[in-house]
C-alpha atoms as an extended CHARMM CRD file, in Angstrom:
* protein
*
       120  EXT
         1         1  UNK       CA            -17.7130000000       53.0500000000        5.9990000000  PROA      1               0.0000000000
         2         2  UNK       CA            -16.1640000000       49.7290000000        7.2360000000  PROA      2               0.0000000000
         3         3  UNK       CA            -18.5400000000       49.5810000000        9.5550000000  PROA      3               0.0000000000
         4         4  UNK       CA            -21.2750000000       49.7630000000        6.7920000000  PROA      4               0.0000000000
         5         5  UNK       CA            -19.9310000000       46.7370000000        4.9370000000  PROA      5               0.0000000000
         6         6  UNK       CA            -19.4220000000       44.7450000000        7.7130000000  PROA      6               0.0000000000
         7         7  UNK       CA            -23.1650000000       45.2080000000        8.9430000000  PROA      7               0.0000000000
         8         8  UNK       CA            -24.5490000000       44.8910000000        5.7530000000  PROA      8               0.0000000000
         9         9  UNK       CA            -22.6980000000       41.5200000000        4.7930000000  PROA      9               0.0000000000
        10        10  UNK       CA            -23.8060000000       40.4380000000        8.0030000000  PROA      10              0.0000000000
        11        11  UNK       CA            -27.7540000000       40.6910000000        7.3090000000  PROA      11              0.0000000000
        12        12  UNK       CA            -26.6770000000       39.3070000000        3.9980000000  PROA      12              0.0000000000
        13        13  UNK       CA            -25.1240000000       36.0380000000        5.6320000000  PROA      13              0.0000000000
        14        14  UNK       CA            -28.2930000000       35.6960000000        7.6690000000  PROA      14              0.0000000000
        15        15  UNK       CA            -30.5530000000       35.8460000000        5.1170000000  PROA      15              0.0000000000
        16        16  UNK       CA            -28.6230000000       33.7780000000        3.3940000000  PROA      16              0.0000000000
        17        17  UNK       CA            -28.7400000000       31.0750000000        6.1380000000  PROA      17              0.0000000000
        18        18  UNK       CA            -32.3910000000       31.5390000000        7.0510000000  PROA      18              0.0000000000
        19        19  UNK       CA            -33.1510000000       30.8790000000        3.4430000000  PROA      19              0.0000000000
        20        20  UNK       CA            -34.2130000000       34.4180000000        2.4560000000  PROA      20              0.0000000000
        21        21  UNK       CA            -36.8240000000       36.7150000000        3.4150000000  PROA      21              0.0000000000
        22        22  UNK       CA            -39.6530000000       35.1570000000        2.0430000000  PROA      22              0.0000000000
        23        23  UNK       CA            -43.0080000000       36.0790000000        4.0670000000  PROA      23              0.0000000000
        24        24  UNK       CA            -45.8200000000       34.0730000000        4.6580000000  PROA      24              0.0000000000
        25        25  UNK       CA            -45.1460000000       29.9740000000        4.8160000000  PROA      25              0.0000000000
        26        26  UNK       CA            -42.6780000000       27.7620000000        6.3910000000  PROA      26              0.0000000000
        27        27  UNK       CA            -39.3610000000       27.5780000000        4.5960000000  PROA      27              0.0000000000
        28        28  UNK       CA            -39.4080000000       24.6910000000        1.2600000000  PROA      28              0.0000000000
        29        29  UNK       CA            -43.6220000000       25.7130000000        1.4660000000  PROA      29              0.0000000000
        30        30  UNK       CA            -44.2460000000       22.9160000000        3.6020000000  PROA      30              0.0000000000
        31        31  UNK       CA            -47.4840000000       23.7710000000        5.5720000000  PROA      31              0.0000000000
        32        32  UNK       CA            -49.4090000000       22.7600000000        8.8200000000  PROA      32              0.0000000000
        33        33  UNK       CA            -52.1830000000       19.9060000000        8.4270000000  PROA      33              0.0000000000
        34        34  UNK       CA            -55.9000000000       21.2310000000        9.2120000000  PROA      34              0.0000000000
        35        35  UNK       CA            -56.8780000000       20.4180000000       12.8060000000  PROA      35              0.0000000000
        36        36  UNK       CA            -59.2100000000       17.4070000000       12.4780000000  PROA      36              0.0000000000
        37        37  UNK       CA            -62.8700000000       18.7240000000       14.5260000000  PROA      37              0.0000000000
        38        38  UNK       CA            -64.3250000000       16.0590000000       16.8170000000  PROA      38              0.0000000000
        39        39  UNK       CA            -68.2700000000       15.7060000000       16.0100000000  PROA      39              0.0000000000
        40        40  UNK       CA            -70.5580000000       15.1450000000       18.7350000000  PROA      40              0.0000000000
        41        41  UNK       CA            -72.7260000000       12.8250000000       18.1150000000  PROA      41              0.0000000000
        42        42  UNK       CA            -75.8150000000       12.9140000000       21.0070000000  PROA      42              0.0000000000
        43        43  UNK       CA            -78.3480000000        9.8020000000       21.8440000000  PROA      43              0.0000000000
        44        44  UNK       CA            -81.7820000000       10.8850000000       23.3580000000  PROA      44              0.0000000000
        45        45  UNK       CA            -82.4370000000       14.6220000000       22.6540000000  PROA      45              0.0000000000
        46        46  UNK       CA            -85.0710000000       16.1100000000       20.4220000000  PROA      46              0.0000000000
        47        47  UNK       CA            -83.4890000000       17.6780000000       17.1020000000  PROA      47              0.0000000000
        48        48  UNK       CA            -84.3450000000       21.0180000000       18.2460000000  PROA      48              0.0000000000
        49        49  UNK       CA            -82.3040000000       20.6120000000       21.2300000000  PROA      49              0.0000000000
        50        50  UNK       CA            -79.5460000000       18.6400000000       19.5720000000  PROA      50              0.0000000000
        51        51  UNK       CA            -78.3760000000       21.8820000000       17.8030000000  PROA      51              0.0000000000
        52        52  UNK       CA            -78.7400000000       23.9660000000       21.0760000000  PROA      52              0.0000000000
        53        53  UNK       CA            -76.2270000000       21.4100000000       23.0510000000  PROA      53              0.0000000000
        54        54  UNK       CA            -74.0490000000       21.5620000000       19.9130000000  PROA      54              0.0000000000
        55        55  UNK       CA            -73.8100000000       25.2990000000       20.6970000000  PROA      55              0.0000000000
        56        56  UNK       CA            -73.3520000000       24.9790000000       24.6850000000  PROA      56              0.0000000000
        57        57  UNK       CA            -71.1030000000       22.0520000000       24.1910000000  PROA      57              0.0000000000
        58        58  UNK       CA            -67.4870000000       22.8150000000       23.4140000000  PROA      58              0.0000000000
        59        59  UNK       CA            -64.9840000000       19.8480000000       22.4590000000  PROA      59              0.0000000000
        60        60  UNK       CA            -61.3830000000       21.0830000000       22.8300000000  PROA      60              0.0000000000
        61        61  UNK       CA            -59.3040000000       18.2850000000       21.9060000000  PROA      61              0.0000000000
        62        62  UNK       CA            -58.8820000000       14.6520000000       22.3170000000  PROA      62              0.0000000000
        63        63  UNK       CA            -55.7600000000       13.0260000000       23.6030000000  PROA      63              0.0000000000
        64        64  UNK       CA            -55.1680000000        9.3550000000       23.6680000000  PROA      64              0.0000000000
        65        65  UNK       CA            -53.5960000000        7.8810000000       27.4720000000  PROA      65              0.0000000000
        66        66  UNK       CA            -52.3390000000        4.3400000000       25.9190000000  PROA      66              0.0000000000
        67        67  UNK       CA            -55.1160000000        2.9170000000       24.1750000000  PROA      67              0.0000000000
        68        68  UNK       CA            -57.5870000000        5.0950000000       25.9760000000  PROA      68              0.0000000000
        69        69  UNK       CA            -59.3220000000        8.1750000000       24.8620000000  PROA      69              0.0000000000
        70        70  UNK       CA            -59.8550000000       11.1530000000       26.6080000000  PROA      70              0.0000000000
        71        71  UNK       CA            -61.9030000000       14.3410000000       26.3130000000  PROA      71              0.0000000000
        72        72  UNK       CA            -61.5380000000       17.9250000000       27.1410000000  PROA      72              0.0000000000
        73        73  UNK       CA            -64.8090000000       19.3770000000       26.9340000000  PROA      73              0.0000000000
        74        74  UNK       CA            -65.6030000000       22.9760000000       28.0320000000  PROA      74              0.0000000000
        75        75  UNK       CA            -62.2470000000       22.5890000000       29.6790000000  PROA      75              0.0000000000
        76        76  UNK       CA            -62.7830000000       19.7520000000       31.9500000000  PROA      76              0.0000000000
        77        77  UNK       CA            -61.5150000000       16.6960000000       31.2670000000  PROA      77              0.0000000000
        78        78  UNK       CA            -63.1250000000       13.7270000000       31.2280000000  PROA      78              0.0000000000
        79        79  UNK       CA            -62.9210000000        9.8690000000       30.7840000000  PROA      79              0.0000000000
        80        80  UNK       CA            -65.9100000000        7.7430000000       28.9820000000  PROA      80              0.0000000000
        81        81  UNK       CA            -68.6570000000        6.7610000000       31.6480000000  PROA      81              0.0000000000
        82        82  UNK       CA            -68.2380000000       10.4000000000       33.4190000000  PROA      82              0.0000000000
        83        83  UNK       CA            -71.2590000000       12.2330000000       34.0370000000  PROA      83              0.0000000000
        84        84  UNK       CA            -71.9580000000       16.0270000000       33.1240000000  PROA      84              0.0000000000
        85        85  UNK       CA            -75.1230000000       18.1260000000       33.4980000000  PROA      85              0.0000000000
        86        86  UNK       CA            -75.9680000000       21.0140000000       30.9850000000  PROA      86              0.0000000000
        87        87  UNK       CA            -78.6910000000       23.5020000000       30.7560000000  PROA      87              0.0000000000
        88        88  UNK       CA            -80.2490000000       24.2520000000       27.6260000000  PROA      88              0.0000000000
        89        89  UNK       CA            -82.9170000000       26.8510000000       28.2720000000  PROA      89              0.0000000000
        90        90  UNK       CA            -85.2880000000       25.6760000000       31.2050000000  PROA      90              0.0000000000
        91        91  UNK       CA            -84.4060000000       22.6630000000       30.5560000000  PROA      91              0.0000000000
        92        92  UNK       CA            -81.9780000000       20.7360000000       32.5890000000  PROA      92              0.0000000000
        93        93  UNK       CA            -79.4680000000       17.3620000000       30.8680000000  PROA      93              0.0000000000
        94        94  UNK       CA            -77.9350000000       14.9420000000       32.3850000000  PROA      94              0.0000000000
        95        95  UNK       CA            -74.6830000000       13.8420000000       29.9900000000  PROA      95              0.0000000000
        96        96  UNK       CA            -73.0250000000       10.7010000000       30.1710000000  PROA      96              0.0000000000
        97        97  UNK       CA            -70.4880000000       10.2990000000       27.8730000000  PROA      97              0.0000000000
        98        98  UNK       CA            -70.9290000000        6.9480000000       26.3200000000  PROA      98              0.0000000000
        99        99  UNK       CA            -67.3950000000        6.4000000000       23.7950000000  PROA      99              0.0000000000
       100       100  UNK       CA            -64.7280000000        8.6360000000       22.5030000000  PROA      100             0.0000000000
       101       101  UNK       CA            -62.8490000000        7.6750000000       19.3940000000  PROA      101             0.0000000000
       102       102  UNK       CA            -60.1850000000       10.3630000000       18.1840000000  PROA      102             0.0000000000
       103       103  UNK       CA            -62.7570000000       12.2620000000       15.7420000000  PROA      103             0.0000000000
       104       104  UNK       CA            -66.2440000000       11.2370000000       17.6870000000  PROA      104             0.0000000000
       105       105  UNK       CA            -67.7470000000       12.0080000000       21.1000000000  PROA      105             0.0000000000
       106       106  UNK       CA            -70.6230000000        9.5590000000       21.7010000000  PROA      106             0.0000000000
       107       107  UNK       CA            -72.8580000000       11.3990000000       24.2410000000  PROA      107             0.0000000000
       108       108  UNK       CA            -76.5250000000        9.7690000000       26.1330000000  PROA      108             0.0000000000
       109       109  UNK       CA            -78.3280000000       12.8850000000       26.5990000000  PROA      109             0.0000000000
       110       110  UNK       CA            -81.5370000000       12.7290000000       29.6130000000  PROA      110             0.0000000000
       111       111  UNK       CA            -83.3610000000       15.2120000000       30.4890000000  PROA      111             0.0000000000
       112       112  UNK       CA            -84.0830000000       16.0730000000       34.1430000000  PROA      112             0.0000000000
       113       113  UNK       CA            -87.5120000000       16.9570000000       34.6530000000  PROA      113             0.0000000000
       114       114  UNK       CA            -88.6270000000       20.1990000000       35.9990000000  PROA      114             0.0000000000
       115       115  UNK       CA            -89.7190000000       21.0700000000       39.0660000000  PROA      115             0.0000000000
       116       116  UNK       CA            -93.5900000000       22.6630000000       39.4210000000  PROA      116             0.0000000000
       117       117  UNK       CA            -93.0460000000       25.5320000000       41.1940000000  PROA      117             0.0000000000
       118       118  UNK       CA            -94.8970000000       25.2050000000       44.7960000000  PROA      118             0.0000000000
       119       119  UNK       CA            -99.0730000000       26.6650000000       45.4380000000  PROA      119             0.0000000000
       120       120  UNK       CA            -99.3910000000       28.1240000000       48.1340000000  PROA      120             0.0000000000
């Protein structure tokens, strides 16, 4: 029975210290701030294809390195003035990423053209 007591005013004590057992929420309901999205903003590329890069092109954060931005997209990093090639359908882009500010990705979009296939 002692044993009872002295487990039971232990839980007690630790909710007592841990501020309850409230669920959901971060003690004194302070919560998280919403993750700010980076837009991609593209230069050169039709509407229709705009929306297809969009889909292919994945921005997973931006970290500052002093007063310099940087970019992680589709988990490479990169710098501003790095080069990255995309396919969108047949069609081929050549990406050159032109500024990065810490909610915009400024990106020159030119398409490659296609190669005719070869007559025999």
């Amino acid at each position: 029975m002692k044993l009872i007591r002295v487990v039971g005013i232990g839980v007690l004590g630790l909710m007592i210290l841990s501020g309850g057992c409230r669920k959901g929420g971060s003690p004194g309901g302070a919560e998280a701030p919403a993750v700010q999205q980076t837009v991609v903003v593209f230069e050169g590329v039709p509407p229709e294809d705009e929306v297809i890069l969009k889909d292919l092109l994945r921005v997973d954060g931006v970290l500052t390195k002093g007063t310099q931005y940087i970019v992680s997209i589709n988990g490479q990093i990169c710098n501003v003035g790095e080069n990255l090639r995309l396919t969108a359908r047949t069609r081929v882009y050549n990406l050159t990423l032109l500024s990065i500010s810490g909610d915009r990705v400024l990106v020159s979009a030119v398409q490659k053209p296609q190669q005719q296939p070869e007559q025999p």
